[in-house]
One Martini backbone bead per residue (centre of mass of N, CA, C, O) as a GRO file, in nm:
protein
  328
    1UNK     BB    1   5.483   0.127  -1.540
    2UNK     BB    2   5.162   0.028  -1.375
    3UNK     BB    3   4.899   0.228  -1.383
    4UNK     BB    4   4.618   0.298  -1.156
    5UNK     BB    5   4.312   0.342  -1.168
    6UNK     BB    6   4.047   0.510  -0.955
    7UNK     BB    7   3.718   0.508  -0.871
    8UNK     BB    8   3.542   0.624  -0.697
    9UNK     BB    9   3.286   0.515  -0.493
   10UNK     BB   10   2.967   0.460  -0.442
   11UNK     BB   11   2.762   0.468  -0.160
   12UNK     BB   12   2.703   0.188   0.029
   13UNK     BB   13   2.424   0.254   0.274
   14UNK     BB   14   2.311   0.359   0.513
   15UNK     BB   15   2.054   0.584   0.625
   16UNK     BB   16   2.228   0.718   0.819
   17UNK     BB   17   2.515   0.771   0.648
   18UNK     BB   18   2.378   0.944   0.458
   19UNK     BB   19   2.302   1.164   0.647
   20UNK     BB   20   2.611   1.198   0.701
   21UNK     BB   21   2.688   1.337   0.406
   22UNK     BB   22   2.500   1.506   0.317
   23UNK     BB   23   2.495   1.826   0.089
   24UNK     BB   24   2.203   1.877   0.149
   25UNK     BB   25   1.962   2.079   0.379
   26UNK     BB   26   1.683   2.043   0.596
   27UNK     BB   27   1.495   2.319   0.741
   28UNK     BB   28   1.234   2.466   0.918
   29UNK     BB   29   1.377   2.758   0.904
   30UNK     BB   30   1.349   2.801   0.582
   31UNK     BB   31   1.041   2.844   0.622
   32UNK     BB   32   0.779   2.979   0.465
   33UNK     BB   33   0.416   3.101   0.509
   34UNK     BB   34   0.110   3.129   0.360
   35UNK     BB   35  -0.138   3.381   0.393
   36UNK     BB   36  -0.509   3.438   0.366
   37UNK     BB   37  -0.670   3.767   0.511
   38UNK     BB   38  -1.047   3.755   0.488
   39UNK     BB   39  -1.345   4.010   0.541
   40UNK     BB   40  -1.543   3.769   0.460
   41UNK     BB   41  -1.494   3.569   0.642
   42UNK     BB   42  -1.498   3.274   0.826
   43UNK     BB   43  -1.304   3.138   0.937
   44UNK     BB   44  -1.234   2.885   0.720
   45UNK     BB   45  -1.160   2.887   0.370
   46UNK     BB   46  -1.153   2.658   0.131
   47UNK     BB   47  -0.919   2.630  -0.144
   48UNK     BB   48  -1.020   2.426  -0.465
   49UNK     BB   49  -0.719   2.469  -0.574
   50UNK     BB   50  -0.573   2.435  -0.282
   51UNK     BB   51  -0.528   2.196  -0.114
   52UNK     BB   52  -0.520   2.262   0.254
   53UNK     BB   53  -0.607   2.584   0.181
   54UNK     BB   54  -0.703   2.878   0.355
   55UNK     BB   55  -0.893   3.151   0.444
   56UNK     BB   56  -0.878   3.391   0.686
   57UNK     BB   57  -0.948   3.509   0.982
   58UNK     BB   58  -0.896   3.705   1.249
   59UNK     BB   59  -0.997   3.541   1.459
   60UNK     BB   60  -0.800   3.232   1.323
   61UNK     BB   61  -0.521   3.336   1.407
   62UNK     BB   62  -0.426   3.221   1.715
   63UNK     BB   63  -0.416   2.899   1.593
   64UNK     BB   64  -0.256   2.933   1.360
   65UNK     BB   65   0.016   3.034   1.535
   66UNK     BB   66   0.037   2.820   1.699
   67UNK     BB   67   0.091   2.603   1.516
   68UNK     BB   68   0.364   2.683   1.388
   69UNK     BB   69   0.523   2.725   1.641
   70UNK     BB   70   0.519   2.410   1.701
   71UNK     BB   71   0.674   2.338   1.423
   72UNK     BB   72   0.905   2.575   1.401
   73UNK     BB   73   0.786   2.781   1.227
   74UNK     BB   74   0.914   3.140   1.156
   75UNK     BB   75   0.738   3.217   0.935
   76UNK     BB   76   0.552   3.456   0.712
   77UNK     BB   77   0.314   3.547   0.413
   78UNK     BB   78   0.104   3.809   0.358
   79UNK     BB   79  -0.212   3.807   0.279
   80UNK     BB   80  -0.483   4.015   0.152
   81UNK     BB   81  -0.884   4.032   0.184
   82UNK     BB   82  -1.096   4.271   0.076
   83UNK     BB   83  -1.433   4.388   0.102
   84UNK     BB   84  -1.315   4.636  -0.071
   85UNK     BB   85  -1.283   4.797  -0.377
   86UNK     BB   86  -1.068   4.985  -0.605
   87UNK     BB   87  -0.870   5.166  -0.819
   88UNK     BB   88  -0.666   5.265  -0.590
   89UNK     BB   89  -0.604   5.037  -0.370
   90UNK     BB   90  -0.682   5.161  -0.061
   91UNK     BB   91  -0.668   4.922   0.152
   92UNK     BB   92  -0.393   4.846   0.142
   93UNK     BB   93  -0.291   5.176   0.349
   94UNK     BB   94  -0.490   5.114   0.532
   95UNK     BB   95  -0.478   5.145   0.898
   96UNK     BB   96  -0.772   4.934   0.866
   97UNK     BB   97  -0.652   4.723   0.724
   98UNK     BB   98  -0.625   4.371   0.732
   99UNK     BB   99  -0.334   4.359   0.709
  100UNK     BB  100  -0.292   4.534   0.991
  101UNK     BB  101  -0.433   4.393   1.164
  102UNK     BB  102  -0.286   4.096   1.133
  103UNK     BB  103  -0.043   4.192   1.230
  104UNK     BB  104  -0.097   4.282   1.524
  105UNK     BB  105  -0.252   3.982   1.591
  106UNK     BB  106   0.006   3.850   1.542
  107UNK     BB  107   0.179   4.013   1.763
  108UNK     BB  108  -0.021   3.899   2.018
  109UNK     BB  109   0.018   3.584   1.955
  110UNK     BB  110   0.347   3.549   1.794
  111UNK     BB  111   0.593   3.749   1.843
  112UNK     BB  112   0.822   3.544   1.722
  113UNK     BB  113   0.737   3.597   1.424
  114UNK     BB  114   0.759   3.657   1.135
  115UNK     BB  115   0.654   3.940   0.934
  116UNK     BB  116   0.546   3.924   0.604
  117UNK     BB  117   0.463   4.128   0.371
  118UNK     BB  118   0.248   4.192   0.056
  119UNK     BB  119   0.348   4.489  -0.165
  120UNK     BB  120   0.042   4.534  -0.298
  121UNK     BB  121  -0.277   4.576  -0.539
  122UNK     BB  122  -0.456   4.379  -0.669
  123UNK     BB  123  -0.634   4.281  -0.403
  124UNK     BB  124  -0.779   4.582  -0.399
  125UNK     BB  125  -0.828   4.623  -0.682
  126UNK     BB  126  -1.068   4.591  -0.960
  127UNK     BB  127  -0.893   4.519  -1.154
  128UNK     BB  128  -0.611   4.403  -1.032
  129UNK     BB  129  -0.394   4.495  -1.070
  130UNK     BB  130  -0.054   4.624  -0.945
  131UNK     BB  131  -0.161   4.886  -1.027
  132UNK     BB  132  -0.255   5.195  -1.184
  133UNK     BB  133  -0.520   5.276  -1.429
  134UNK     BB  134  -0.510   5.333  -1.734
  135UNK     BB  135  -0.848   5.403  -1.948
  136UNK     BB  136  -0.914   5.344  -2.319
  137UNK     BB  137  -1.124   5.108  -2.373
  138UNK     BB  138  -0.896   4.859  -2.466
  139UNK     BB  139  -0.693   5.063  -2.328
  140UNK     BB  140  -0.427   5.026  -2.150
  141UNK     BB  141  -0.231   5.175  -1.848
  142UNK     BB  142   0.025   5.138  -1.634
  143UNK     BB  143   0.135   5.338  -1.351
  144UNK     BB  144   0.425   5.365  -1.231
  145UNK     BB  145   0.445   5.649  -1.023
  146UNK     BB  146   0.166   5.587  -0.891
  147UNK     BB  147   0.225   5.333  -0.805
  148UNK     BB  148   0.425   5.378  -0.629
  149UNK     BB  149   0.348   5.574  -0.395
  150UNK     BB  150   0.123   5.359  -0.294
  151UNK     BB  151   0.367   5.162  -0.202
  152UNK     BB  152   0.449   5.309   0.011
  153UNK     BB  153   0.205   5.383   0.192
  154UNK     BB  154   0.221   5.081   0.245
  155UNK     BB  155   0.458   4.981   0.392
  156UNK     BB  156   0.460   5.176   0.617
  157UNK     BB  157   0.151   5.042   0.700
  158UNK     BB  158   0.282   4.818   0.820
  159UNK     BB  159   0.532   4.918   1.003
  160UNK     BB  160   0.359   5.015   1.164
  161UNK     BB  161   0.208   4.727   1.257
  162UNK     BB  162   0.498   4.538   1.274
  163UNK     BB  163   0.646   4.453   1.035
  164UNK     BB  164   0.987   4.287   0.941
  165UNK     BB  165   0.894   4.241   0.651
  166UNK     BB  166   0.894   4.395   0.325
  167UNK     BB  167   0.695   4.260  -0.012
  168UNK     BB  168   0.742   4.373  -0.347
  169UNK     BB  169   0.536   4.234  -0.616
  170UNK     BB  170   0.479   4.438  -0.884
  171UNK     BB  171   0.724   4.580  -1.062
  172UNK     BB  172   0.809   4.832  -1.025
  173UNK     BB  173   0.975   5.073  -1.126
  174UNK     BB  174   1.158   5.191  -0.812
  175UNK     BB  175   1.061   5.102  -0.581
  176UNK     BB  176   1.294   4.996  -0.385
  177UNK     BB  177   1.386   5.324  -0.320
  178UNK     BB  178   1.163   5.435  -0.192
  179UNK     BB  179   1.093   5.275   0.046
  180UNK     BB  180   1.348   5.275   0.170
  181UNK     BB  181   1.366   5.540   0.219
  182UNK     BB  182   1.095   5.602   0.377
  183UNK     BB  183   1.157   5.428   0.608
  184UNK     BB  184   1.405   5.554   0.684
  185UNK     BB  185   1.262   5.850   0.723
  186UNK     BB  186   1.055   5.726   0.978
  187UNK     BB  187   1.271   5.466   1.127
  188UNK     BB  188   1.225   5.183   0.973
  189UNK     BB  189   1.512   5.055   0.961
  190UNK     BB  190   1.443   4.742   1.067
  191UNK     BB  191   1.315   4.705   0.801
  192UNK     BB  192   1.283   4.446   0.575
  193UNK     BB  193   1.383   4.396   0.201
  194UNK     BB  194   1.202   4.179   0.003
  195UNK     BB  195   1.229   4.111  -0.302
  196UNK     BB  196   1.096   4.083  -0.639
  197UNK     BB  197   1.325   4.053  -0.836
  198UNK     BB  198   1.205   3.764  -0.982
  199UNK     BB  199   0.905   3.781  -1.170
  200UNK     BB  200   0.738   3.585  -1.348
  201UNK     BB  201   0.509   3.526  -1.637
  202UNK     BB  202   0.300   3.314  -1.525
  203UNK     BB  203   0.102   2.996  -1.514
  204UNK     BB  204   0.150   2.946  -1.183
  205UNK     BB  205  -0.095   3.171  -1.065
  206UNK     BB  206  -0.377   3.098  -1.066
  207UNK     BB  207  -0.480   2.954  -0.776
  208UNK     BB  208  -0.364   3.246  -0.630
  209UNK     BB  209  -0.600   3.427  -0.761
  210UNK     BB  210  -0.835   3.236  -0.581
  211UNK     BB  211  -0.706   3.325  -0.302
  212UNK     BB  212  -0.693   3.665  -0.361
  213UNK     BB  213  -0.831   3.767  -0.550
  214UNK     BB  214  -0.648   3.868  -0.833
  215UNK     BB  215  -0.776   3.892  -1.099
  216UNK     BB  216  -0.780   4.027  -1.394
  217UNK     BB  217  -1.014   4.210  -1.547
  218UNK     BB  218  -0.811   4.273  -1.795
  219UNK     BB  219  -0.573   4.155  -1.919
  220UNK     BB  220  -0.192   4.152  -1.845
  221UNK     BB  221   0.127   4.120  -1.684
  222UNK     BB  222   0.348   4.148  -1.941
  223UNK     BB  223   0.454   4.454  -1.877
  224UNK     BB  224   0.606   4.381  -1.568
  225UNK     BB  225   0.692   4.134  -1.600
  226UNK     BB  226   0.891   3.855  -1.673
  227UNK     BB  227   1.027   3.698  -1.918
  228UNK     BB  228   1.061   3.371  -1.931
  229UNK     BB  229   1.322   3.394  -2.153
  230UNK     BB  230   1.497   3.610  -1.920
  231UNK     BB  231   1.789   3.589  -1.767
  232UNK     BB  232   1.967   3.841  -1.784
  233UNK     BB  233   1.685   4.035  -1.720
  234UNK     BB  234   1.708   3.959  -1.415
  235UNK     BB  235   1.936   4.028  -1.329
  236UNK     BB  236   1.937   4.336  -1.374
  237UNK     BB  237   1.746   4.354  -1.165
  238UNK     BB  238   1.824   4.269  -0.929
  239UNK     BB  239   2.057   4.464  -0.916
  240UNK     BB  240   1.909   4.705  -0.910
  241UNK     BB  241   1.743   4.614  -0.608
  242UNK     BB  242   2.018   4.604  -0.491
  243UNK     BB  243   2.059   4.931  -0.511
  244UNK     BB  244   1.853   5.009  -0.389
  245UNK     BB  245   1.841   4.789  -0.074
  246UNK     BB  246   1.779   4.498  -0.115
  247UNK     BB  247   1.853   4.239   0.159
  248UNK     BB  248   1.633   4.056  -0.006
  249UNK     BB  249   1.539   3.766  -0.223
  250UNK     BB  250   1.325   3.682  -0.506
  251UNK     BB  251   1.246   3.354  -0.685
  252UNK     BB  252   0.989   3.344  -0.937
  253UNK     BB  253   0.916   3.091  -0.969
  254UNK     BB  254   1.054   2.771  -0.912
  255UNK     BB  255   1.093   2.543  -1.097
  256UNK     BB  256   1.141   2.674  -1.393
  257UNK     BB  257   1.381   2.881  -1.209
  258UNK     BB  258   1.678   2.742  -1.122
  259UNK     BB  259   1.850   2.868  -1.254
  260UNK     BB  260   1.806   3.176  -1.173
  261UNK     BB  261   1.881   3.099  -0.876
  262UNK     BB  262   2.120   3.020  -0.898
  263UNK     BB  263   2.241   3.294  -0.998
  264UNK     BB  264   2.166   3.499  -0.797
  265UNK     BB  265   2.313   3.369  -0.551
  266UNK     BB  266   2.604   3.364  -0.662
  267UNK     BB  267   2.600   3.701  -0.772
  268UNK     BB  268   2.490   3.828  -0.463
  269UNK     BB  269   2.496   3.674  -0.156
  270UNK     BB  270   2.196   3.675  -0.067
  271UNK     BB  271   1.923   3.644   0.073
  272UNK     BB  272   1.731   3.362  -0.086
  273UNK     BB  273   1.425   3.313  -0.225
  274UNK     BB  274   1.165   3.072  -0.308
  275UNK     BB  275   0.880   3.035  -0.482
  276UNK     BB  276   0.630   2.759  -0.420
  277UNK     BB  277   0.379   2.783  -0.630
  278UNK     BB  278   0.036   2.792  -0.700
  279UNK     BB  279   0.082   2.545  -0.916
  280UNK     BB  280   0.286   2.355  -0.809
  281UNK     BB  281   0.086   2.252  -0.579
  282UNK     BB  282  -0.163   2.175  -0.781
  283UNK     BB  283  -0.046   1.944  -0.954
  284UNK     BB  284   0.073   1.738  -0.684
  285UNK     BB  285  -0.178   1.698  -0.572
  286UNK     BB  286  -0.371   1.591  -0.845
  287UNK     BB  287  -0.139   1.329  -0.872
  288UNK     BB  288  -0.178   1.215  -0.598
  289UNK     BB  289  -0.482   1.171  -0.592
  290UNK     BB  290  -0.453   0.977  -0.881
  291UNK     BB  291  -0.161   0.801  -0.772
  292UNK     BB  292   0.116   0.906  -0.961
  293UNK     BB  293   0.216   1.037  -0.715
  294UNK     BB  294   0.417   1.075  -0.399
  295UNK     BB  295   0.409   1.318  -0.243
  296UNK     BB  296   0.627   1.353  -0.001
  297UNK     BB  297   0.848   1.279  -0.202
  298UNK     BB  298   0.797   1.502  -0.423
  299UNK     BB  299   0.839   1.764  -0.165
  300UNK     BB  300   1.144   1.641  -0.101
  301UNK     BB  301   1.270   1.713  -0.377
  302UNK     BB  302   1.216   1.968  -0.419
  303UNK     BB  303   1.306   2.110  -0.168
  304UNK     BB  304   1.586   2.048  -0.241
  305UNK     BB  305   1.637   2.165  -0.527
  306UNK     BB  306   1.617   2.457  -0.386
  307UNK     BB  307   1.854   2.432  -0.184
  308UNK     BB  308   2.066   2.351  -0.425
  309UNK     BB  309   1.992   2.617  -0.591
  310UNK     BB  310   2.043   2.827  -0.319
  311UNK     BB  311   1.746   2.852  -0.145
  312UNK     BB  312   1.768   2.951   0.196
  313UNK     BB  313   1.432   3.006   0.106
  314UNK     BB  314   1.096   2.855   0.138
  315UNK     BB  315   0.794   2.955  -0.002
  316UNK     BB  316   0.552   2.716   0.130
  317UNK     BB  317   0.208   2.537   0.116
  318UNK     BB  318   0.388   2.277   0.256
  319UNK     BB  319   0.508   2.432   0.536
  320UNK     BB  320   0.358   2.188   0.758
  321UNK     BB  321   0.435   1.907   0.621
  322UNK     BB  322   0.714   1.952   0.664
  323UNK     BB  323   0.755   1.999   0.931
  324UNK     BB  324   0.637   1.723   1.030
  325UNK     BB  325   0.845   1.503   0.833
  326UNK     BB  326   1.091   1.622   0.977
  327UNK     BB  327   0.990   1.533   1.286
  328UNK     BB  328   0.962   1.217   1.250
   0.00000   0.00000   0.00000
């Protein structure tokens, strides 16, 4: 007798039948925005490296806090530039710093909002650095537990402030279970802990340093961040992390390490977040205005692609315009 075997056909159809069908959604509630609150500026500064994206001043964040909201995006990831540095980072964790005031203002503008804080020394130390740093001639070294100690009373000094979620960006060994520590030991149980679990010493982080003033003033972060070429010491990383107490996950940056987010997505099962950073937003800009490729298009393929390889949550330059794009 003969059997015959059909191949299923693939589906041509209205764009309506494709959206009822599709695999992977986006949704504005996944958008975290990333904000840069500044006390050099006035108003809005905005960064030539990273067009549409602005350094924004106390004054100006009332507005910027309700137009997220009426695009419906709910999180935020702030970042502060102090108006003065030194070398252990002290504004970091001052009850009256930058990111402590941002929080108060964001919470009193807009207390809706999630307020994600990054919980780092590099904007606040003169040297760049995430961590202290002993120096010797041309010899430097991070002081990995000394560093810690300060990154504890900086996260303290946020939930202080009203974040809601504290997001150690540092890399040094051992943060995520001292914060987590601290924080419940003051109180602070309902703060939850993002961790930067899987960090790569990547070049896509250039543009994001003339934003936050934050590039080392001598040497590089090969010392603490991850090496691209090992997926399975981050997994390693992430482990620690998640043992330590880590309720949520970032693997950045986004495009070049899709593996490494399908792998934490499937193997810890928690909600995990890819940052899609300023290298690879500033890429696609210059491609798009020299008409290269179109923008809309290339920045929701891109954003599929974080959601089909794992990403919950997607942290990017973009969520403005993609809020925009999803509501049309």
């Amino acid at each position: 007798m003969l059997h015959l075997t059909h191949r299923p056909r693939r589906l041509r159809s209205s764009d309506k039948m494709r959206q009822m069908v599709q695999e992977t959604r986006l949704d504005v509630r996944q958008l975290i925005y990333p904000l840069f609150i500044s006390e050099k500026v006035s108003g809005r500064s905005e960064i030539s490296s990273m067009p549409g994206v602005a350094q924004l001043s106390l004054s100006s964040l009332d507005q910027e806090c309700h137009s997220l909201v009426q695009l419906g995006i709910n999180a935020i990831l702030l970042f502060g530039i102090p108006d003065q540095k030194d070398e252990n980072g002290s504004q970091a964790y001052a009850e009256t710093g930058i990111v402590q005031r941002a929080v108060r203002a964001i919470k009193q503008a807009a207390p809706e909002l999630i307020v994600i804080t990054d919980v780092c020394l590099c904007e606040y130390t003169s040297h760049g650095h995430c961590g202290v740093v002993a120096k010797e001639g041309n010899r430097y070294d991070v002081l990995n537990d000394a560093s810690v100690e300060l990154l504890v009373k900086t996260a303290i000094s946020h939930a202080a402030a009203g974040a809601d979620i504290v997001a150690p960006s540092d890399m040094m060994d051992g943060r995520v279970g001292a914060i987590r520590t601290a924080l419940d030991a003051q109180g602070y149980t309902n703060v939850a802990l993002m961790s930067y679990a899987s960090k790569f010493c990547s070049a896509f982080y250039g543009p994001f340093r003339d934003a936050a003033e934050s590039a080392p003033q001598f040497g590089d972060r090969r010392t603490y961040q991850m090496d691209p070429a090992n997926a399975l010491e981050a997994l390693r990383e992430v482990a620690l992390d998640v043992e330590e107490g880590a309720e949520l996950l970032i693997v950045k940056p986004g495009l070049p390490y899709l593996d490494v987010l399908w792998r934490v997505k499937e193997r810890f099962e928690l909600p995990t977040a890819v940052y899609n950073v300023s290298g690879e937003y500033a890429m696609v800009k210059a491609a798009a205005k020299m008409g290269w490729i179109e923008e809309q298009r290339a920045v929701m393929e891109m954003m599929t692609g974080f959601r089909r390889a794992g990403a919950d949550m997607i942290i990017t330059y973009w969520a403005k315009d993609v809020a925009v794009w999803l509501n049309s």
